[in-house]
N, CA, C and O of each residue as an XYZ file, in Angstrom:
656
protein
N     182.961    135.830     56.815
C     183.838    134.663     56.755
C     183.083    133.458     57.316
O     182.447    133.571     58.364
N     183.136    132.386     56.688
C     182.199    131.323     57.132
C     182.517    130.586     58.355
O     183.580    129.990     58.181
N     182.034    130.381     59.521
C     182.341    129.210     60.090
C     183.109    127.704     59.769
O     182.813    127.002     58.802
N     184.167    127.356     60.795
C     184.786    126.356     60.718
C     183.931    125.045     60.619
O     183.806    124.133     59.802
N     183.290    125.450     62.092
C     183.023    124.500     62.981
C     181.685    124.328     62.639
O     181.032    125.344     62.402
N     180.956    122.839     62.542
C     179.681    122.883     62.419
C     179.069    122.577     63.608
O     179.853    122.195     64.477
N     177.589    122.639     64.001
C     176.976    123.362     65.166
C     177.213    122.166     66.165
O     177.114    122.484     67.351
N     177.519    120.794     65.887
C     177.786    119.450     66.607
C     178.847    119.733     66.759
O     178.885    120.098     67.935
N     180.223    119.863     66.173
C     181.488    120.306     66.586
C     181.630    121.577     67.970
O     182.495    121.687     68.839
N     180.721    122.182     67.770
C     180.357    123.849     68.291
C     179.929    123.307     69.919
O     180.583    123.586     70.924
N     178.587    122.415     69.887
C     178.308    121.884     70.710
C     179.081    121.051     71.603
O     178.732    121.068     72.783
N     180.134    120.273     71.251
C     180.533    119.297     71.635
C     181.735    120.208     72.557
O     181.982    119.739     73.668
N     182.335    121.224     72.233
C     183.812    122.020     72.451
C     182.585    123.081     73.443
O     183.106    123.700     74.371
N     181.627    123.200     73.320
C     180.376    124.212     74.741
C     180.621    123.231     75.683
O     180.960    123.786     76.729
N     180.606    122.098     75.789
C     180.185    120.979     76.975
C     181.799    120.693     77.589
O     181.859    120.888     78.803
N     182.642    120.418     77.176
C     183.632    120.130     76.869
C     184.113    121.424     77.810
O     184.715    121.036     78.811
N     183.998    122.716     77.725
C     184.173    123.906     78.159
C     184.061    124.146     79.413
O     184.831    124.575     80.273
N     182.057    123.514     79.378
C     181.602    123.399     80.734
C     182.394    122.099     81.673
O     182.683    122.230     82.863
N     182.569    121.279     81.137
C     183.281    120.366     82.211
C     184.514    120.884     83.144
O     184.535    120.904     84.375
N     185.523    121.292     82.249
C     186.725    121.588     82.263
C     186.685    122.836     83.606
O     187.543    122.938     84.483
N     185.381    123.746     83.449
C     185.233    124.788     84.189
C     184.774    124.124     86.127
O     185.272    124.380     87.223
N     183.699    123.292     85.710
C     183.230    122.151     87.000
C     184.678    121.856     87.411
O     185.204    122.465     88.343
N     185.196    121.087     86.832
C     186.232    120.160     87.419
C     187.020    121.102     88.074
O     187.224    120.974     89.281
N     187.510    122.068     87.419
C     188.244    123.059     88.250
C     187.491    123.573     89.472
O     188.078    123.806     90.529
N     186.117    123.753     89.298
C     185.583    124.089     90.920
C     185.445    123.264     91.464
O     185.363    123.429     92.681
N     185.359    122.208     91.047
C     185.007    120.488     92.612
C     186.551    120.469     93.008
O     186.894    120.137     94.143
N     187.579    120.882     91.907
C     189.051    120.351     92.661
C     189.226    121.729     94.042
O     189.646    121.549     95.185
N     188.722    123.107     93.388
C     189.477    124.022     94.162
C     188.350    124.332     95.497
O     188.465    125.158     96.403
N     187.157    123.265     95.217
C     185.805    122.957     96.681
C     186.754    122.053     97.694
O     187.033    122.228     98.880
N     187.042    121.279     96.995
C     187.684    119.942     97.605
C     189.169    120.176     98.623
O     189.524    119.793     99.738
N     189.624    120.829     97.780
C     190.972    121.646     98.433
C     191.062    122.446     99.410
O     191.680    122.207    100.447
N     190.352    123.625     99.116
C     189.965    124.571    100.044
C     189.301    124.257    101.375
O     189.473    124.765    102.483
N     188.129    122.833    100.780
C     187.555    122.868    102.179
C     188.220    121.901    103.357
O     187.918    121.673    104.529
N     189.383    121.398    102.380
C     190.841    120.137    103.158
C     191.544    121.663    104.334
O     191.368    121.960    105.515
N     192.345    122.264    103.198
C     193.041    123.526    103.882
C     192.232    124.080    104.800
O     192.821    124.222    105.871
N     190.769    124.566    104.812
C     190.103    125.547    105.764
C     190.067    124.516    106.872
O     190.529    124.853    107.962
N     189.666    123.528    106.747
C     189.209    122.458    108.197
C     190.326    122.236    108.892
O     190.162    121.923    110.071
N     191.797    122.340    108.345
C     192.648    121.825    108.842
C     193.252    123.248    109.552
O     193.843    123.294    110.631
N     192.980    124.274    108.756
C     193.866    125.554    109.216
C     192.755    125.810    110.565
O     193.324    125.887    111.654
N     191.854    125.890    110.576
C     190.657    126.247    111.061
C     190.991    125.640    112.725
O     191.205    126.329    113.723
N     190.946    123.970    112.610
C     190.912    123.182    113.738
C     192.188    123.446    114.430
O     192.286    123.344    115.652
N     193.428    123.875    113.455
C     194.307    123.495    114.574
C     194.715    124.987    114.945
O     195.223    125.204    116.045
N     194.486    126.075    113.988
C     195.292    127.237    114.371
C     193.929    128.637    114.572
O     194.085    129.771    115.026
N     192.801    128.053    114.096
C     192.045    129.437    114.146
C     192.128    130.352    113.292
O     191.733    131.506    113.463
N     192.825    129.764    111.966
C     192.723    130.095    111.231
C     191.847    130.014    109.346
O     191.951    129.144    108.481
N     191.288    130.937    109.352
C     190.605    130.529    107.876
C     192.077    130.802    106.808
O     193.209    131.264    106.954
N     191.138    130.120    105.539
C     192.307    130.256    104.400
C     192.303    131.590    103.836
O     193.314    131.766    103.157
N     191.626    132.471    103.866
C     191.352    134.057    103.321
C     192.598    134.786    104.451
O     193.479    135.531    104.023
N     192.450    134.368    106.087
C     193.546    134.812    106.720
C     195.069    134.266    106.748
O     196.028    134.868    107.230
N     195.085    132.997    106.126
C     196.501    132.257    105.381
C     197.020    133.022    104.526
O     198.150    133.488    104.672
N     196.389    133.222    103.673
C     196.544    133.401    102.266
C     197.317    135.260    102.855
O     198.506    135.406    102.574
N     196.678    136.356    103.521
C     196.798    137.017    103.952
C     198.444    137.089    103.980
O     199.296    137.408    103.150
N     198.475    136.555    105.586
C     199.650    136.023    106.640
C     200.574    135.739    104.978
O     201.350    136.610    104.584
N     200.397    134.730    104.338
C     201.417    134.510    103.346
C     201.766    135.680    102.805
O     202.991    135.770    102.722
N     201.023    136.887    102.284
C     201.460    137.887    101.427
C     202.320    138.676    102.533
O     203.144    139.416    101.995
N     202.342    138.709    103.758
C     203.092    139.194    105.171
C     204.272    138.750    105.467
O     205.041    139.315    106.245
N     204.582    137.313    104.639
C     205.683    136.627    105.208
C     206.151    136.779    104.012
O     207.176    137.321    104.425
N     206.348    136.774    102.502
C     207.167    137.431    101.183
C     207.162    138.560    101.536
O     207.891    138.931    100.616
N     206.974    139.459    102.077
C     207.670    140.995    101.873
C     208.514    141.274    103.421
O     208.291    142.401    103.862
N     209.129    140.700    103.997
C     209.460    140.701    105.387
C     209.671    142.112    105.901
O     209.549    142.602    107.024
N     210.082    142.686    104.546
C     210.215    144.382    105.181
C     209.171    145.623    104.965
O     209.248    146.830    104.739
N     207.749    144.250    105.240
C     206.611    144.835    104.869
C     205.742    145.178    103.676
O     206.321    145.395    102.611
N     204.227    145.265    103.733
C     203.786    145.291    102.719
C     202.651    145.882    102.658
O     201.787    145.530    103.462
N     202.398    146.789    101.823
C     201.198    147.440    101.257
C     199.832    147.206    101.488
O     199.538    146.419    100.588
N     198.617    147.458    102.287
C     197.355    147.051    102.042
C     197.234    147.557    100.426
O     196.458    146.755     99.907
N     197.544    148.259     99.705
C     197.600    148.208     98.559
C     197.716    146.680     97.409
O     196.907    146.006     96.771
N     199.069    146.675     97.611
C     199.926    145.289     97.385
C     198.982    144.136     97.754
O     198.490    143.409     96.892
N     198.808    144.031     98.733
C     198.498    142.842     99.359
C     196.450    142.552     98.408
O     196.055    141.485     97.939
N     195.843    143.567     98.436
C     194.773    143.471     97.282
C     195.148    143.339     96.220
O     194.362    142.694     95.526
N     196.332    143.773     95.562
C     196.340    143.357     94.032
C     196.864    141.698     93.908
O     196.286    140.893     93.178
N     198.053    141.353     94.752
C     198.709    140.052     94.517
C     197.304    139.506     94.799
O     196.690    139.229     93.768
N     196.584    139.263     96.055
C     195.205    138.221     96.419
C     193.868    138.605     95.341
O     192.830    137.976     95.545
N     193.876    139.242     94.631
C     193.291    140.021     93.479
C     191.616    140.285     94.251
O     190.592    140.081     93.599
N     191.596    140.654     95.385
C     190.269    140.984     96.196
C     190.224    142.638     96.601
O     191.099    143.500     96.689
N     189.047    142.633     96.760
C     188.712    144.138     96.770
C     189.697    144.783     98.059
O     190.425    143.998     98.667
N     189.677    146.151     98.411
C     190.504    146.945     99.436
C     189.566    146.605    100.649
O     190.075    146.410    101.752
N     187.963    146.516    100.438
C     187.203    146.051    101.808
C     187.427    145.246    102.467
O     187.609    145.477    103.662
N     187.523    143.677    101.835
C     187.689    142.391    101.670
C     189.112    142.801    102.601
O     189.063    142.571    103.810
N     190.443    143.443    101.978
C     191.619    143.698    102.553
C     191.435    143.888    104.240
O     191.752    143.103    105.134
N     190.872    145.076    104.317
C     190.663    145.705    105.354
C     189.811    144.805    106.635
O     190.244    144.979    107.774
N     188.909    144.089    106.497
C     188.177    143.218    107.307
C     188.949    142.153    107.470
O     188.579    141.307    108.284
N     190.156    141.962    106.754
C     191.441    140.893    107.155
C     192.345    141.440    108.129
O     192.923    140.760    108.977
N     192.485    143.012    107.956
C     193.191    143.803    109.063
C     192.832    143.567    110.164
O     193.339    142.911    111.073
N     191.397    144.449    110.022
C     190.783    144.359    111.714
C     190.993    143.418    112.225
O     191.645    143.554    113.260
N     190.606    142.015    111.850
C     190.594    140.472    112.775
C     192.260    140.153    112.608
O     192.766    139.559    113.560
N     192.805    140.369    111.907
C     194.160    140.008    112.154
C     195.332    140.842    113.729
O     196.126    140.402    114.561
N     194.765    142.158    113.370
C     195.330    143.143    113.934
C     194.438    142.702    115.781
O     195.039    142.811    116.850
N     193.030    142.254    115.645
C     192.763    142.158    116.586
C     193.338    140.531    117.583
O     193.388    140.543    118.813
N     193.692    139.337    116.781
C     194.256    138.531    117.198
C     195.741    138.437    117.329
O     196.465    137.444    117.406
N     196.137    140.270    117.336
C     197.291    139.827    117.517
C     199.021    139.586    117.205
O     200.057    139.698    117.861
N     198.438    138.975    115.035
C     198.926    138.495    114.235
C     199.714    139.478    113.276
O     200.454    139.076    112.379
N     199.501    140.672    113.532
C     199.923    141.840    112.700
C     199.644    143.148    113.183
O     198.591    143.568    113.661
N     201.085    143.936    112.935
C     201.051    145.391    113.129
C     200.462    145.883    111.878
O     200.383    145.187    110.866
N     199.968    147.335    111.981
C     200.024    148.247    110.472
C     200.430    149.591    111.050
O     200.000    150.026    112.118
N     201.497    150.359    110.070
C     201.697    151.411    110.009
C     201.326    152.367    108.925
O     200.912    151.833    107.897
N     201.408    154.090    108.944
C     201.533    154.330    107.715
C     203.247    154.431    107.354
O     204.306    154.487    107.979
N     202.829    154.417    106.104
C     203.953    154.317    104.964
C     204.864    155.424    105.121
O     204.330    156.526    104.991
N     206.003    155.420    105.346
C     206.802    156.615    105.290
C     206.502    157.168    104.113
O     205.798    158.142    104.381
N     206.687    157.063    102.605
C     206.517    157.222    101.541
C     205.614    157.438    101.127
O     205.511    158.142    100.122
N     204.468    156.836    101.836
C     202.932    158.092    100.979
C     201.687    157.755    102.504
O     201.147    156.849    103.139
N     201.754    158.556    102.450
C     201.458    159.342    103.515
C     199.286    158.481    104.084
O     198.583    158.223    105.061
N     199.295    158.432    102.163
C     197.414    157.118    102.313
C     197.902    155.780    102.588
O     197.104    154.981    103.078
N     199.034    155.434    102.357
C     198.810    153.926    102.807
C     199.771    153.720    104.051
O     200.621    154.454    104.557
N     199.283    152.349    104.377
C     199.607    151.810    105.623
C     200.197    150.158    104.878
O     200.028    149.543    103.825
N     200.760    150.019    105.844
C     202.212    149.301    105.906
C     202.034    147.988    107.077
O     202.081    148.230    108.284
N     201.817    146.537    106.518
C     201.474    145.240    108.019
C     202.966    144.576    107.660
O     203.557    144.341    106.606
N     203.235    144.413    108.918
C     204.321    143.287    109.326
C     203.800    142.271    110.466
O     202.852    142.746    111.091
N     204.170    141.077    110.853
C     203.960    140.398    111.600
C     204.432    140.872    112.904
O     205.420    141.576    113.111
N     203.920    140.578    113.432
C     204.164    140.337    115.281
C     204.609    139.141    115.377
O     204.330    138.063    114.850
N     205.514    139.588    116.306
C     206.658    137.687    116.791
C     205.355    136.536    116.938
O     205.471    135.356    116.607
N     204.132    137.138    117.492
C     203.085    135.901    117.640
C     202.595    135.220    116.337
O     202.611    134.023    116.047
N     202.234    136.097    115.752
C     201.926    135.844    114.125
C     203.131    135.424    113.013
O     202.835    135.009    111.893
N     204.478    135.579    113.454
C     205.322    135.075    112.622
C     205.557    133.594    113.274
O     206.196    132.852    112.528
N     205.181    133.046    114.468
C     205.506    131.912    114.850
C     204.122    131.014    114.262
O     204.064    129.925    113.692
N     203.308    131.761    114.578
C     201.920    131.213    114.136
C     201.429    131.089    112.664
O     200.499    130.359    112.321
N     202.227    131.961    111.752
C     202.146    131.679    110.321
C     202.927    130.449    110.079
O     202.453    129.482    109.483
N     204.526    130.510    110.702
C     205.599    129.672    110.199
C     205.045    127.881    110.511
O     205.476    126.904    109.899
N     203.968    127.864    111.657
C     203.081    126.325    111.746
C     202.047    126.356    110.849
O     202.090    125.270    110.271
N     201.197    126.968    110.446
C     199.991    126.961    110.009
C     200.746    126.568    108.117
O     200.257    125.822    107.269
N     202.006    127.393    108.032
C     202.382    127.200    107.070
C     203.240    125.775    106.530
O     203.484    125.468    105.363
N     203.580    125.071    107.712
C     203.892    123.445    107.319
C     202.369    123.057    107.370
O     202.004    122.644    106.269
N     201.724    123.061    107.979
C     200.082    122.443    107.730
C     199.458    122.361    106.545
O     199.085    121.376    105.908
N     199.391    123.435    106.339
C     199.275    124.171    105.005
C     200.227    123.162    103.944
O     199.561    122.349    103.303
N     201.216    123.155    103.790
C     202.075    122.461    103.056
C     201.842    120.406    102.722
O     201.978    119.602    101.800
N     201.347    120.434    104.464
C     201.244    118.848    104.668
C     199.642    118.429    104.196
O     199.315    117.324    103.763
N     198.981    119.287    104.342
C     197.394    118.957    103.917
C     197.688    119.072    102.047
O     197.159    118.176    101.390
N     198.290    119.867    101.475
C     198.345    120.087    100.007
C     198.593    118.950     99.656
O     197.825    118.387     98.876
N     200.027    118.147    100.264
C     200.689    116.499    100.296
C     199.387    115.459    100.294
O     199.187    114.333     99.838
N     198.610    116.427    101.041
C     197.604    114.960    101.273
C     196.711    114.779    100.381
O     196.232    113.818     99.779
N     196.527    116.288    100.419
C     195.238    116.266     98.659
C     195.989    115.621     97.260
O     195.368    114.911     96.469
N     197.030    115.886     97.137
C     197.632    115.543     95.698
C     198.976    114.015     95.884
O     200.015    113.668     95.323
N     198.054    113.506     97.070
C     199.395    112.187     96.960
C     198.711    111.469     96.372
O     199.549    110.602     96.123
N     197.503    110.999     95.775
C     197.090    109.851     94.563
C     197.889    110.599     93.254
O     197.978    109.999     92.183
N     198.138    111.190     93.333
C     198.802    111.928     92.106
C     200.096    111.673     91.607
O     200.933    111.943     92.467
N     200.687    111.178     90.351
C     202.037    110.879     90.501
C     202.542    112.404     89.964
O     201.823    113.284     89.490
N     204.359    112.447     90.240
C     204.796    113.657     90.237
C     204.503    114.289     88.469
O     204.630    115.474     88.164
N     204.131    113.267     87.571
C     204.117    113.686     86.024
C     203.212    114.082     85.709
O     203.197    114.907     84.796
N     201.578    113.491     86.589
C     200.659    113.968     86.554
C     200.102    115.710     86.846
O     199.245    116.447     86.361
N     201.183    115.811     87.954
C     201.050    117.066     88.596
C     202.087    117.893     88.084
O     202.540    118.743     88.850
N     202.494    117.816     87.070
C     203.651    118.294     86.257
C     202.628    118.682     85.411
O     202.137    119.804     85.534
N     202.176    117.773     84.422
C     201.574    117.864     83.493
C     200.066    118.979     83.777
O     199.594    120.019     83.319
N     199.851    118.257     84.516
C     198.252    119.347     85.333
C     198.869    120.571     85.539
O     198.112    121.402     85.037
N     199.718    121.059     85.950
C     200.302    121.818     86.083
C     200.390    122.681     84.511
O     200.167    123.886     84.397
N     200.599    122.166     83.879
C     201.312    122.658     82.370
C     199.985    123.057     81.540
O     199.822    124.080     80.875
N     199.286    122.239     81.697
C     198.109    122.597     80.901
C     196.762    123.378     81.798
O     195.599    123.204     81.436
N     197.127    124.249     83.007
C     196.283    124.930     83.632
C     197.329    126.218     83.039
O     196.800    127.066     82.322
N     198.753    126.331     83.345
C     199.254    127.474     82.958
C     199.085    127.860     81.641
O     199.028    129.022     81.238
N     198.978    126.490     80.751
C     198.541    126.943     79.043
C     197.263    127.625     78.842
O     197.107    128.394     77.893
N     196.322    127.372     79.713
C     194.702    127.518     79.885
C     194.490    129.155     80.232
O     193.813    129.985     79.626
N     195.227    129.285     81.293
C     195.935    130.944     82.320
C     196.249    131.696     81.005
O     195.379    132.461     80.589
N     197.423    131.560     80.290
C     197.496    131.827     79.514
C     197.187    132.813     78.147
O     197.590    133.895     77.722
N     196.233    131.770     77.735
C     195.489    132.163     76.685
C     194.499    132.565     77.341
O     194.506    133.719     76.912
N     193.494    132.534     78.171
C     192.606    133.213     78.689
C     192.992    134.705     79.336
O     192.098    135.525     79.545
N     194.026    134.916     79.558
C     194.514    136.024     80.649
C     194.100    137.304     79.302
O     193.213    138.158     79.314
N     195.176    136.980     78.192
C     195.390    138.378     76.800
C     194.104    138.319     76.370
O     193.952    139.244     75.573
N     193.330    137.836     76.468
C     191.595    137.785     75.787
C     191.259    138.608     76.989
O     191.119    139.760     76.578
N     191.100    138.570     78.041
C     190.566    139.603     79.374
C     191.160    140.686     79.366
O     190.448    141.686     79.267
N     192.488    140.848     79.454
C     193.128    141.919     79.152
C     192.822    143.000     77.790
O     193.058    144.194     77.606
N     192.280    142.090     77.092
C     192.013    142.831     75.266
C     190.622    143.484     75.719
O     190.534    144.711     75.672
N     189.361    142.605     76.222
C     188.364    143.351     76.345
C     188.456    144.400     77.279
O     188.325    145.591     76.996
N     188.682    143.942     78.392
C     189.314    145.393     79.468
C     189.720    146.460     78.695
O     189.287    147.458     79.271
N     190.302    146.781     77.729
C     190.905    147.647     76.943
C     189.749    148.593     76.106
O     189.524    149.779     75.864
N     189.058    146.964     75.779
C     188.251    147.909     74.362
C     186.373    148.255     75.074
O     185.422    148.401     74.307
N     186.226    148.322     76.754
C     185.299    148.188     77.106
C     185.357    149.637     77.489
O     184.395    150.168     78.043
């Protein structure tokens, strides 16, 4: 079947590709390194241990080191080296699971639920700060066309996963 596109069209939608991919890493450099400096300075906290603490504070009646690697989509190691330093500052219990007997089970400690519930307006007020040149349509719209992007990229990963 012949090609649509001729090799200048082809070219132009490669570059076009590559931008789109940059821009998304200078925005999520730019962001991250707003959130880490800010979580960092005031609470001692990095954003890998936010992000954590957040998957701790949606399940209040606890949650899976299982769970908690698939929602943050990072390996069980990666998981586990969030335990130790969490568990060692404090910030979280782990149990095992009544229900299966290999996994273990983190809830917050009253210290770590007071200490998430600040870090988590910070968290909230630094996001305000990154996206206030932004009007609300813009970030509507940005919004709309990253989930269209998610999207269609997600069933193409999912298809090769399948046929690999």
């Amino acid at each position: 079947m012949p090609d649509d596109h001729t090799p200048s069209e082809d070219q132009t939608r490669r570059k076009v590709e590559t931008r789109i991919w940059l821009q998304i890493l200078a925005l999520e450099s730019t962001v991250f390194n707003r959130l880490n400096g800010a979580l960092s300075t005031q609470f001692g906290l990095s954003v890998a241990k936010f992000e954590f603490l957040a998957q701790v504070a949606r399940y209040p009646e606890g949650i899976s080191l299982g769970r908690i690697s698939a929602n943050l989509k990072v390996t069980s190691g990666n998981v586990s080296g969030l335990v130790r330093r969490l568990l060692v500052d404090g910030l979280i219990t782990k149990t095992m699971s009544d229900e299966d007997r290999r996994s273990f089970i983190v809830h917050f400690t009253p210290t770590g639920k007071a200490l998430f519930d600040k870090a988590n307006l910070l968290h909230a007020q630094t996001l305000a700060q990154c996206f206030a040149a932004a009007s609300s349509s813009e970030l509507d719209s940005s919004l709309e066309a990253l989930r269209a992007l998610t999207a269609r990229i997600q069933p193409a990963e999912r298809l090769e996963k399948q046929n690999a």
